[in-house]
C-alpha positions as CSV (number, residue, x, y, z in Angstrom):
1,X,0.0,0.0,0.0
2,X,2.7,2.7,0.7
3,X,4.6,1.5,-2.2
4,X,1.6,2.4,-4.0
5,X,1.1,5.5,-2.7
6,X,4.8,6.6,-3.2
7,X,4.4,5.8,-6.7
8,X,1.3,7.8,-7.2
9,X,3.1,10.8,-5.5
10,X,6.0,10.5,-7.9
11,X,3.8,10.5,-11.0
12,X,2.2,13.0,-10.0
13,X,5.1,15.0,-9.2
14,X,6.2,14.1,-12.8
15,X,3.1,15.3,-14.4
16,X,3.7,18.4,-12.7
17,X,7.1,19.4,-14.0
18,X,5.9,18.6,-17.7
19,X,3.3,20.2,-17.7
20,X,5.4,23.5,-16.3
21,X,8.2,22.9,-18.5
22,X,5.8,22.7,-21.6
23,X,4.0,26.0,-20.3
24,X,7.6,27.2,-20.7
25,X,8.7,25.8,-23.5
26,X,5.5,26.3,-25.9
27,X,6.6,29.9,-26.3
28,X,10.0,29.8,-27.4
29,X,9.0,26.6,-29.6
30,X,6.3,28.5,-31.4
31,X,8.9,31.5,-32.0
32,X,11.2,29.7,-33.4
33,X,8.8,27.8,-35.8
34,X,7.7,31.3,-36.6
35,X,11.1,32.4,-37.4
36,X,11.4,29.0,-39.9
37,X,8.5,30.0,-41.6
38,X,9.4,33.8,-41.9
39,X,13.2,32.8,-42.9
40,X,11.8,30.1,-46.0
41,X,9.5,32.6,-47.7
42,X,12.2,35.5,-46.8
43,X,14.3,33.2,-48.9
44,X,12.1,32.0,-51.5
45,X,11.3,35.6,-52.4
46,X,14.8,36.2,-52.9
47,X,15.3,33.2,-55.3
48,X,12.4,34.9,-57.6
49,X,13.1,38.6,-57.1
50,X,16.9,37.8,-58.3
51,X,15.7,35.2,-61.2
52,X,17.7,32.2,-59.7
53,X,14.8,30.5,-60.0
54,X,12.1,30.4,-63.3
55,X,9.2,32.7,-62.3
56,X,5.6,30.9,-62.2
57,X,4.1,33.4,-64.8
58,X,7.0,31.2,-67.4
């Protein structure tokens, strides 16, 4: 029974840090996925505006 009971604590416990390190971590994670998706169309503009790449009117 106490075995039982120490293991529920330490789940618990666990469940606890995750979920405040994901509250932590969602931020910078979604920043840098932002920064991804600003970075490849920042570059893929490039590629047309300098004619490295065929434009898509042919």
């Amino acid at each position: 029974m106490a075995g039982r009971a120490k293991l529920r604590e330490v789940f618990a416990g666990l469940i606890r840090k995750a979920f405040r390190a994901g509250r932590f971590l969602t931020l910078p994670v979604l920043a840098n996925a932002g920064e991804m998706v600003y970075f490849f169309f920042d570059h893929f503009i490039w590629l047309f505006a300098s004619s490295i790449s065929p434009s898509p009117s042919g």
